[in-house]
C-alpha positions as CSV (number, residue, x, y, z in Angstrom):
1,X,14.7,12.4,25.4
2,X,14.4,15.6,23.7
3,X,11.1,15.9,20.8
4,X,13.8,16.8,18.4
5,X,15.3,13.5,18.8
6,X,14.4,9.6,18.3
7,X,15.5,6.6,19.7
8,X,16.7,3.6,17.0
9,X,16.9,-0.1,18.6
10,X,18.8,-1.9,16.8
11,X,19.1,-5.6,16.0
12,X,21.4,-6.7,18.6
13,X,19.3,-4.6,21.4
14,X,21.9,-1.5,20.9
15,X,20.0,2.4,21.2
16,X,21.1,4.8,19.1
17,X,19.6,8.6,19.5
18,X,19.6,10.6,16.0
19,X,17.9,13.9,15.1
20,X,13.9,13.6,14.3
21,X,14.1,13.3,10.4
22,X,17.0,11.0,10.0
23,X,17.2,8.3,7.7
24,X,17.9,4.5,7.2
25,X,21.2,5.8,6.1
26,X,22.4,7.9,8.8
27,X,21.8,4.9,11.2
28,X,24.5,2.8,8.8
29,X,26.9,5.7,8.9
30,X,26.1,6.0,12.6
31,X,27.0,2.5,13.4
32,X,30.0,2.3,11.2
33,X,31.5,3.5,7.6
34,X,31.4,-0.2,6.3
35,X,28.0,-0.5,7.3
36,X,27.1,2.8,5.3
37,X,29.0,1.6,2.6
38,X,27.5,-2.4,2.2
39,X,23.9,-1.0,2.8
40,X,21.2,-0.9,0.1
41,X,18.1,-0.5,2.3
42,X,16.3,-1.2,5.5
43,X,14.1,-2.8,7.5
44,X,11.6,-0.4,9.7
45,X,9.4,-1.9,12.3
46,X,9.2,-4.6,9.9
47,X,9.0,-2.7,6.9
48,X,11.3,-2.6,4.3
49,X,12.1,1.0,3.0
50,X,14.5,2.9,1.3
51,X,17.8,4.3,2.9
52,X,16.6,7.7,2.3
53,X,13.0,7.6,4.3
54,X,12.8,9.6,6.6
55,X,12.7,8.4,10.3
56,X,9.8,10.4,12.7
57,X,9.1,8.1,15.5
58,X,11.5,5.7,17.8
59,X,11.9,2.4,15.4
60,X,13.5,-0.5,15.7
61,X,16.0,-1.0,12.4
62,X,17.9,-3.3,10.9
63,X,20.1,-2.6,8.0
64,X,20.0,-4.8,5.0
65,X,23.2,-5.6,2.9
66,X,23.3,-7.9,-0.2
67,X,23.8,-10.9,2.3
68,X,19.9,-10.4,3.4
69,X,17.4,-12.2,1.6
70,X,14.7,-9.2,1.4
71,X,17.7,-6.9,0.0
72,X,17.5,-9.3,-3.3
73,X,13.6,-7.7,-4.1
74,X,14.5,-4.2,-3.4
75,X,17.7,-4.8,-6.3
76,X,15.5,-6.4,-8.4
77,X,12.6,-3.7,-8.6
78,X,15.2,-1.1,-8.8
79,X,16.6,-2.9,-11.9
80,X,12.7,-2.6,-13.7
81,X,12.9,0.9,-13.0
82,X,16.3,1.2,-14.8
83,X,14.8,-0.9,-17.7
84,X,12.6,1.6,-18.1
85,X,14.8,4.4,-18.1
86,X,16.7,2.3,-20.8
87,X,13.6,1.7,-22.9
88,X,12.3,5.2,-22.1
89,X,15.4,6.8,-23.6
90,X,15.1,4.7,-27.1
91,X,11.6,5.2,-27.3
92,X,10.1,8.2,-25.6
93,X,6.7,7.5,-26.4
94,X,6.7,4.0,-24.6
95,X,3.6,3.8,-21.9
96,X,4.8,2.6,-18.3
97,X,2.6,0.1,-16.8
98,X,3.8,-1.8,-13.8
99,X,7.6,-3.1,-12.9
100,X,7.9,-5.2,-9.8
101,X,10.1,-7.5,-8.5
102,X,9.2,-11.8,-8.9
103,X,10.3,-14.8,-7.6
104,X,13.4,-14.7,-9.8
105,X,13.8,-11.2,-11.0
106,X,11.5,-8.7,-12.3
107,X,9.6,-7.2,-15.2
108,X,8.4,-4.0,-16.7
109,X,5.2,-3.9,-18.9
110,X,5.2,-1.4,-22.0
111,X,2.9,0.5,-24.6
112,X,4.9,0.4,-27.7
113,X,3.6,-0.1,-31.5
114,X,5.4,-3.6,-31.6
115,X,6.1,-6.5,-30.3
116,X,10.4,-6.3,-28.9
117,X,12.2,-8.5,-31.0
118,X,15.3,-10.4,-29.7
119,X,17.7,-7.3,-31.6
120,X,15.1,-5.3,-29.5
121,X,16.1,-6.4,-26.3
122,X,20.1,-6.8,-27.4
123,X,20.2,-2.9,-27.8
124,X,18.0,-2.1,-24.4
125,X,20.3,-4.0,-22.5
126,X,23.1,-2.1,-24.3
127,X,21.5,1.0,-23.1
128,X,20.3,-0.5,-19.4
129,X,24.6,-1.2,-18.7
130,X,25.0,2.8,-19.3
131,X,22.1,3.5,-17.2
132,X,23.6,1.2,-14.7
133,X,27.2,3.0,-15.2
134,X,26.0,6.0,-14.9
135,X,25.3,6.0,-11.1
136,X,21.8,7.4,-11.2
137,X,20.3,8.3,-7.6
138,X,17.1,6.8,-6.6
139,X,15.0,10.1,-5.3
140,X,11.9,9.5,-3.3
141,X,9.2,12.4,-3.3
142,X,5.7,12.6,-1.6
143,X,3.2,14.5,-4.0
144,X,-0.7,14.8,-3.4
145,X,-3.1,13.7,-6.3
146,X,-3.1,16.7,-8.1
147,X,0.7,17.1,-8.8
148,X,0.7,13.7,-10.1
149,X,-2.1,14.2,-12.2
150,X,0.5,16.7,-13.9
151,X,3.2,14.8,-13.4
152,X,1.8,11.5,-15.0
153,X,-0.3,13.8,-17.5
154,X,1.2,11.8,-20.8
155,X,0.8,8.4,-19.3
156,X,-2.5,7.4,-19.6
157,X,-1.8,3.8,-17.7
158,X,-0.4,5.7,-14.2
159,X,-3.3,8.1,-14.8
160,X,-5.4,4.9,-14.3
161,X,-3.7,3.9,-11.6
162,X,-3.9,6.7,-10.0
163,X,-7.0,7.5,-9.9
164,X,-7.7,4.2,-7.8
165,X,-6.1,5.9,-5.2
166,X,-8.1,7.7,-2.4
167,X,-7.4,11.1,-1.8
168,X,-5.9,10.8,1.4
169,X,-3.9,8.0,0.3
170,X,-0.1,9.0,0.4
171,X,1.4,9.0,-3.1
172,X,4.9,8.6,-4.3
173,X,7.0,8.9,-7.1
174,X,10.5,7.8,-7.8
175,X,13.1,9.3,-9.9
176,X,16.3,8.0,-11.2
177,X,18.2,10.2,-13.9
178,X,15.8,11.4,-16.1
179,X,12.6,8.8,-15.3
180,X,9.7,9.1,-13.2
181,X,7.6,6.3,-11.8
182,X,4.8,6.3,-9.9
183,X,6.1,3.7,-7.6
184,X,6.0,3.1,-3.4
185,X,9.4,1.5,-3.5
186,X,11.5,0.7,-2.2
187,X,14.9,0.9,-4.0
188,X,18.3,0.8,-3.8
189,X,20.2,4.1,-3.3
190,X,21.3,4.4,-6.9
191,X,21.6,2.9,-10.5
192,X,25.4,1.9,-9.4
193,X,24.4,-0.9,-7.2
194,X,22.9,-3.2,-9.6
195,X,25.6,-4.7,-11.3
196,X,25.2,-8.0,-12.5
197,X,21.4,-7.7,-14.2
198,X,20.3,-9.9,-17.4
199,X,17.4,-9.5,-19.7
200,X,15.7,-13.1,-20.5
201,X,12.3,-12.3,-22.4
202,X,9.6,-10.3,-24.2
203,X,6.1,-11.2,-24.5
204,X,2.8,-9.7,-24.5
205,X,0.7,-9.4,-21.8
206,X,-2.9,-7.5,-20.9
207,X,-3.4,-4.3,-19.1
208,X,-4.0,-5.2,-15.4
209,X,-4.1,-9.3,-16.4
210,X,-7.6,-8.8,-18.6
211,X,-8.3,-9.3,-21.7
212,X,-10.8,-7.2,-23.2
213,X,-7.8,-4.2,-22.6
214,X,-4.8,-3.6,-24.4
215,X,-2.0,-5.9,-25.0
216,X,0.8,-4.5,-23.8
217,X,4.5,-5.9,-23.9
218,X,6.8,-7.4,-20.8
219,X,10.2,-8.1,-20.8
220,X,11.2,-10.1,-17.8
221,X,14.7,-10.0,-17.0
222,X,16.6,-10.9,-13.7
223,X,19.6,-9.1,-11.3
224,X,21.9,-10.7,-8.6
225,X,24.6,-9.3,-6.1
226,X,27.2,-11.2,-7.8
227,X,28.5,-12.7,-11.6
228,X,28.5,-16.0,-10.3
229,X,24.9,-16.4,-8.6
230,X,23.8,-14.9,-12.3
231,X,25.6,-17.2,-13.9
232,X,24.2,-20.0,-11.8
233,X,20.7,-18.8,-12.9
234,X,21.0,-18.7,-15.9
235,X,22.4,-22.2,-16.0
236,X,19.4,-23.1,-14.5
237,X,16.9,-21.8,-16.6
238,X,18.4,-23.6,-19.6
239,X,18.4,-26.9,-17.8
240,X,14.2,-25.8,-17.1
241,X,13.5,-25.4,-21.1
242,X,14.9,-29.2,-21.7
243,X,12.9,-30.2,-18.6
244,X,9.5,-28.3,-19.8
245,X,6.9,-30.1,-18.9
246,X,5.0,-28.9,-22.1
247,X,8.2,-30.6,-23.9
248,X,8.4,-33.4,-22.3
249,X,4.8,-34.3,-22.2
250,X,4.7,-33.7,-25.6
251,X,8.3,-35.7,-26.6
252,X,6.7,-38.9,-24.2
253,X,3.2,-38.8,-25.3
254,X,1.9,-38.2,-21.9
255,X,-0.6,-35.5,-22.4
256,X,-2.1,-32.9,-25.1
257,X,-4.4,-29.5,-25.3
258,X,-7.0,-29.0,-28.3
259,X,-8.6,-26.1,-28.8
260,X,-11.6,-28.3,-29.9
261,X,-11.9,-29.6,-26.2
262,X,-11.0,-25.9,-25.0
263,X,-7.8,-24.5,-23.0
264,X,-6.9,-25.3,-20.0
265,X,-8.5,-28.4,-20.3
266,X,-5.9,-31.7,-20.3
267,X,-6.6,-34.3,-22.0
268,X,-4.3,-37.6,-20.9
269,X,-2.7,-39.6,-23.2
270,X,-2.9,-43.7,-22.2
271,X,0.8,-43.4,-21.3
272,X,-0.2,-40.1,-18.9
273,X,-2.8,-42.2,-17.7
274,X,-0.5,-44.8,-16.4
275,X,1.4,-42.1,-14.7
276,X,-1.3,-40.4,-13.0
277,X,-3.1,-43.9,-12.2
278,X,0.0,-45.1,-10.2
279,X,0.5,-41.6,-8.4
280,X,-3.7,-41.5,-7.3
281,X,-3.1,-45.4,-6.2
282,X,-0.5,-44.6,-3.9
283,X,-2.3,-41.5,-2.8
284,X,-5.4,-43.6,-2.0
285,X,-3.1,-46.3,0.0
286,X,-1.6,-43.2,1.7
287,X,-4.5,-41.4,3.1
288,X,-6.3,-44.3,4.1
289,X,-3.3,-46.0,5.7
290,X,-3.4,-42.4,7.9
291,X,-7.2,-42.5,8.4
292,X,-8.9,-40.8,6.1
293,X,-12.4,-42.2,4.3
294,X,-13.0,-41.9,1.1
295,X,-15.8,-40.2,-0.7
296,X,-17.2,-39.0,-4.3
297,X,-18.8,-35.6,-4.9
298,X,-20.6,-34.1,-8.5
299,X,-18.5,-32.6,-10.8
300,X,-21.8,-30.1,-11.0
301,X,-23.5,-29.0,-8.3
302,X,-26.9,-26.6,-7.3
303,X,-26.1,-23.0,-7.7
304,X,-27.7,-22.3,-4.2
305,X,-24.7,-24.4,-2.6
306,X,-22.5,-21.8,-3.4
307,X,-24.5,-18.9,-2.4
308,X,-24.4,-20.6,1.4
309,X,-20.8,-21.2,1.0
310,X,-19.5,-17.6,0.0
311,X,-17.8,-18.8,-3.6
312,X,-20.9,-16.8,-5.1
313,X,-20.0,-13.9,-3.3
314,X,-16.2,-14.0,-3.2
315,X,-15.4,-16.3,-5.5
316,X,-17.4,-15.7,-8.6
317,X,-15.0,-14.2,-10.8
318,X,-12.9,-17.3,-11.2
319,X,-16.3,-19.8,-11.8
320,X,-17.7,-21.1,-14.8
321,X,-20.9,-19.6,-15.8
322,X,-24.3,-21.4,-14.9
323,X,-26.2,-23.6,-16.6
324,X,-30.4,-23.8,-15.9
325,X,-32.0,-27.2,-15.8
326,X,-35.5,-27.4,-15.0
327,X,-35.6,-23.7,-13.7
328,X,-32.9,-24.5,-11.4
329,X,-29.4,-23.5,-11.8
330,X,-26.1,-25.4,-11.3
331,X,-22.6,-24.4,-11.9
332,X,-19.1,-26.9,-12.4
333,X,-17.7,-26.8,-8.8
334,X,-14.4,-24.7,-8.4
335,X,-14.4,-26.3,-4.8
336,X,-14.4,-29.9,-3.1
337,X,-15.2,-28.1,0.3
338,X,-18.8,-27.4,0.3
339,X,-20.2,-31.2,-1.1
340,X,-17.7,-32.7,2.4
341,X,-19.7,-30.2,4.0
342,X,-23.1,-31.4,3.3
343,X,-21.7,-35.3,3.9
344,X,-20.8,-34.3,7.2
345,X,-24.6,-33.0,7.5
346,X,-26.3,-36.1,6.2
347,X,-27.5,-37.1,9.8
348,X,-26.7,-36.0,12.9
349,X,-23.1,-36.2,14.2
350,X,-21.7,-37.1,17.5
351,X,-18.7,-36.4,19.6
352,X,-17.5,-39.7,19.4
353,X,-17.4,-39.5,15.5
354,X,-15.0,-37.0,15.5
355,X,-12.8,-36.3,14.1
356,X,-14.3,-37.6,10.6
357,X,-11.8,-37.3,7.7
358,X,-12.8,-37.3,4.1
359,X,-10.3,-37.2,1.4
360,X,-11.5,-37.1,-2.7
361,X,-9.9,-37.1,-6.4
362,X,-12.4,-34.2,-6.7
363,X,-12.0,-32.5,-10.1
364,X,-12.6,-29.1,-9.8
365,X,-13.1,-26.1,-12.6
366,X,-11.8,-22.7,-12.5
367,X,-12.3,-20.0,-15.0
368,X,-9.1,-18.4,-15.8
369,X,-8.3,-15.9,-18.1
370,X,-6.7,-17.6,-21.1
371,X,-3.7,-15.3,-21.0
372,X,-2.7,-17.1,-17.4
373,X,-3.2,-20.3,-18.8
374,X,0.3,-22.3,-18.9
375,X,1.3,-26.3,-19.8
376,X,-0.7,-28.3,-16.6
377,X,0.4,-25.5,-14.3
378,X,-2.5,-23.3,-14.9
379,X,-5.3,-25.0,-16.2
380,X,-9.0,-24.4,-16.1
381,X,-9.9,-28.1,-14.9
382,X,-7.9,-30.5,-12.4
383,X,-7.8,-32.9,-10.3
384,X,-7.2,-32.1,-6.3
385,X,-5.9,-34.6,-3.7
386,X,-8.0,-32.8,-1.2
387,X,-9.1,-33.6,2.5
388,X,-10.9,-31.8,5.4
389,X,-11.2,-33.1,8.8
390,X,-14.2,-31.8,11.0
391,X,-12.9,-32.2,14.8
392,X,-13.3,-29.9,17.9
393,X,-11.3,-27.5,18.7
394,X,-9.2,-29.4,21.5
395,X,-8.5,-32.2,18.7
396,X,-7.0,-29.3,16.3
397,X,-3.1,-29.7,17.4
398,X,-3.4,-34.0,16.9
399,X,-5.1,-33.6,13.7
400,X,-2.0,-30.8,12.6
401,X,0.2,-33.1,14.0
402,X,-1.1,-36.3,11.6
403,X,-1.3,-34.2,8.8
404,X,2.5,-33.0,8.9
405,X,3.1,-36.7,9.1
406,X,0.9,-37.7,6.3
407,X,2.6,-34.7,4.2
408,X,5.6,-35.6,5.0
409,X,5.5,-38.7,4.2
410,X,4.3,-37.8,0.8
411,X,6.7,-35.2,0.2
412,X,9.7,-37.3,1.2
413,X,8.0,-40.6,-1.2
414,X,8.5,-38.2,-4.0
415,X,12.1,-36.6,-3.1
416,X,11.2,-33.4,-2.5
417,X,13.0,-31.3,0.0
418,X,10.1,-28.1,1.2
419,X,9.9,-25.3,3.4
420,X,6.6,-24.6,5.8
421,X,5.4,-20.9,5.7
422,X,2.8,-19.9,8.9
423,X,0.6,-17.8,7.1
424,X,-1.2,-15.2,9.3
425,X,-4.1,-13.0,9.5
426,X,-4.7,-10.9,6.8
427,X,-5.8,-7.1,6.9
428,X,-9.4,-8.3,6.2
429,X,-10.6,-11.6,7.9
430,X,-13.1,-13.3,9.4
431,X,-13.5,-14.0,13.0
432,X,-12.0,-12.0,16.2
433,X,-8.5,-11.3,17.2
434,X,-8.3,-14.2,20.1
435,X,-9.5,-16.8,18.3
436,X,-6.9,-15.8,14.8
437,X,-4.3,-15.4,18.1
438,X,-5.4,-18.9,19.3
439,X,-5.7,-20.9,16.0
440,X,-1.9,-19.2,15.3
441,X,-0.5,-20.1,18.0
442,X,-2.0,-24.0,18.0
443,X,-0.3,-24.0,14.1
444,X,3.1,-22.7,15.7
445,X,3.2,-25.0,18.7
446,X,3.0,-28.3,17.1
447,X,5.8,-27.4,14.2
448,X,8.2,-25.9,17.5
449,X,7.5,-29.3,19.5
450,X,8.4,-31.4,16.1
451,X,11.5,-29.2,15.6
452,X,10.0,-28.2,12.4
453,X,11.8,-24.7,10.9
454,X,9.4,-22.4,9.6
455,X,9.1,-19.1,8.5
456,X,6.0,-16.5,9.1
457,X,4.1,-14.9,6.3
458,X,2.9,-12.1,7.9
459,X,-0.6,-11.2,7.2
460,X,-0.6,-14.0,4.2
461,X,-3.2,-16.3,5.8
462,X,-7.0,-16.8,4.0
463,X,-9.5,-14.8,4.9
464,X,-11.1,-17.6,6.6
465,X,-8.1,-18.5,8.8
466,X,-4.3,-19.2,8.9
467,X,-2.6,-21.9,7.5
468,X,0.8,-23.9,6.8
469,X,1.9,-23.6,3.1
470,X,4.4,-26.1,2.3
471,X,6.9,-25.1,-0.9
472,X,8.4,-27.7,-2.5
473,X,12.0,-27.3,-4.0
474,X,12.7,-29.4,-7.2
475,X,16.0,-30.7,-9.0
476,X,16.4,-26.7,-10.3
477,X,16.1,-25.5,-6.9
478,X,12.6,-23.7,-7.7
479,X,10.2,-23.3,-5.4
480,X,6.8,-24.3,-5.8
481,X,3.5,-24.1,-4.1
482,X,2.7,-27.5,-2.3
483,X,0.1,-28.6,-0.3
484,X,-1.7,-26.3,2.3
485,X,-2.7,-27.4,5.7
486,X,-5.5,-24.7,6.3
487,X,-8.0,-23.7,9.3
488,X,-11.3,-22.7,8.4
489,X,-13.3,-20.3,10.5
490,X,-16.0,-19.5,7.9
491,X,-17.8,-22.4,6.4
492,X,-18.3,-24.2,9.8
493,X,-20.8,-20.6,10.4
494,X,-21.7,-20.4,7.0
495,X,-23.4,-24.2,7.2
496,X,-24.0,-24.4,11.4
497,X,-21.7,-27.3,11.7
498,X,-23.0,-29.1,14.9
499,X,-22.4,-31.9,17.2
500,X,-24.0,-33.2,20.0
501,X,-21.5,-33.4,22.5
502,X,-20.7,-35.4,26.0
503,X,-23.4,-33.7,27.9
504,X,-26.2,-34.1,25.5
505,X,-26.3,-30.4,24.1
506,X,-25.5,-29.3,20.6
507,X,-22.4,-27.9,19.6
508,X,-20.2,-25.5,16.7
């Protein structure tokens, strides 16, 4: 094979050879004009890109159309950046924050003088359909940190931005008619693509999630392949606001907030109380039934627990400050982990104790910024149905196994249909390769024997190790997070877990 030339393997094991330099798109025209014509971007060793980047190295590629699931983001995020090209051309002035692609659909934060009213976001649309109509091409360009510094010279937010960048860091910017973003992608190959996009809300929000900066304002808004998918979505999200929980709750005398007691903080209603009594009674039947013990840890606990632990050092952002008491100081936990922990290390533990299993009601306290804060879903105190099971290493695969029977179990009690994501090892972790390899591998075994589907989120695993994250799918057919089955590699070091095994000798 010539230097000039790269070698493309494609999905179905097919080799194409293109000049060095091609694109995402010349492989669709290269395998067929309908290909070329249906596709919106692609996926690189991997990685999704754009159509238009250009290919150096032998890949393997797979084109996405509107029938893949990761070509739904790339429309979406291409839709923020027309937003702001709508918004851009009513209001010049406007600052450009950040406009990625959600769950379901996108939004765009702006630096304007008001709040956008409801009339607001009537006329941006208005404008976003001839931004849309007019076929605009998405134009990729590589810059170094000086020509963005000009380019971005009257937007003081991307300025910011950008100067969190390292210098060697490769930067760059998107354009699409007459807008510029500072943006990695990817996108679809023009305005014309998105053709079925809907703008839902505006609301304020704070530069970079924090409070003590400006508050800018977010419209959210949402785009789909076709009329009738939109349609459907939009369906749904009426049927959410009649089933708010903050309605609901409210309607049903279940549950309140006061700003006297504090935000975040629930305070249940004796009609609430019945519910949540009933739901932590068949909890308790549950996990003891599957043979767990149960046990009671402080609601406060010694500030130096949490320096052993790590939460001091990675954690401390998102804990309530401390209080001193007799010279010593304690904080409100934000984690059940550590007080299991130091049960386990009461007395001395044998071989033939394991595996132990405690499971707790722990209430737990979290400092989030009030701007998060939303019904019971964010909250700044709660209650966790949380477990940990110290075993060796061989018992890991039984205990995964009696925990995807205890979950399920739960999950089918309530009548909740889930999905189970293997979350692997992230960029920066703790422990080495083999043992990530090993503990990943254990996790993907037992769910292949049980004829579990799963999907792999790459490099979305703790830093501490990987883990099974179920999603639960309600009546609306929204995802949400469920419980985690999760592998710890860190706190058994941080505290010298130990047993004494079979032949007399201590063990991690």
């Amino acid at each position: 094979m010539s230097n000039d030339t790269i070698q493309v393997t494609l999905p179905d094991g097919r080799v194409i050879e293109l000049p060095r330099g091609s694109t995402g798109g010349d492989v669709a025209a290269a395998i067929g004009p309908g290909l070329a014509k249906a596709a919106l971007a692609a996926e690189v060793d991997g990685e999704v890109v754009d159509l238009m980047r250009p290919l150096d190295h032998d890949v393997r590629l797979r084109i996405l159309t509107e029938r893949d699931p990761e070509a739904l983001g790339v429309l979406r995020h291409s839709a923020a950046h027309a937003l702001a090209t709508a918004v851009r051309s009513i209001d010049p002035r406007a600052g450009i924050g950040f406009g990625p692609s959600i769950d379901d659909g996108f939004y765009y934060d702006f630096d304007v003088e008001r709040p956008f009213t409801p009339e607001d976001l009537e006329r941006i649309e208005a404008v976003l359909a001839g931004v849309l109509a007019a076929d605009q091409s998405f134009e990729r360009r590589r810059v170094d940190k000086a020509e963005a510094r000009t380019l971005f010279a009257d937007d003081p937010l991307k300025l910011e931005r950008l100067e969190e960048l390292g210098d060697d860091e490769v930067i760059t910017v998107y354009r699409n008619g007459p807008f510029l973003d500072l943006c990695r992608g990817p996108h679809v190959p023009s305005t014309g693509r998105i053709k079925h996009v809907k703008l839902l809300s505006a609301a304020g929000a704070y530069w970079r999630g924090d409070e003590k900066r400006q508050m800018l304002q977010r419209i959210y808004g949402t785009a789909f392949f076709s009329k009738k998918d939109l349609d459907e979505h939009l369906a749904r999200l009426e049927e959410a606001k009649k089933r708010d929980h903050r309605l609901l709750g409210k309607q049903l005398d279940l549950f309140s907030v006061d700003a006297r007691v504090g935000p975040g903080l629930i305070l249940w209603h004796p009609r609430g109380g019945v519910v949540r009594t009933e739901i932590e009674t068949y909890e308790r039947e549950l996990v003891v039934r599957h043979g767990y013990d149960l046990v009671y840890t402080p609601h406060i606990v010694s500030e130096r627990l949490f320096e052993i632990s790590g939460h001091l050092e990675n954690f401390a952002e998102n804990m309530f400050g401390a209080m001193e008491v007799e010279g010593a100081r304690y904080r409100p936990k934000p984690m059940n982990c550590p007080g299991h922990i130091t049960i386990y290390q009461a007395r001395q533990r044998s071989y033939r104790e394991l595996p132990l299993r405690y499971a707790e009601f722990g209430t737990v306290y979290r400092y989030e910024r009030s701007g998060v804060l939303h019904g019971m879903l964010r909250v700044r105190g709660f209650t966790q149905d949380d477990a940990h099971v110290f075993c060796t290493e061989a018992q890991v695969p039984s205990e995964i196994e009696r925990l995807l029977d205890l979950v399920d179990e739960m999950l089918t009690t309530f009548g909740y249909p889930y999905t189970i994501e293997l979350a692997t090892r992230p960029e920066k972790a703790l422990g080495s390769t083999e043992q990530w390899d090993r503990a990943e591998g254990v996790l993907a075994s037992v769910l292949e024997q049980r004829g579990v589907p799963f999907t792999y989120d790459h490099g979305g695993g703790a830093f501490y190790g990987p883990k099974l994250d179920f999603k639960l799918i309600d009546a609306l057919g929204r995802l949400w997070q469920g419980p985690t089955v999760q592998l710890d590699f860190n706190l058994p070091e941080r505290f010298g877990l130990e047993y004494i095994g079979e032949d007399n000798e201590r063990h991690r």
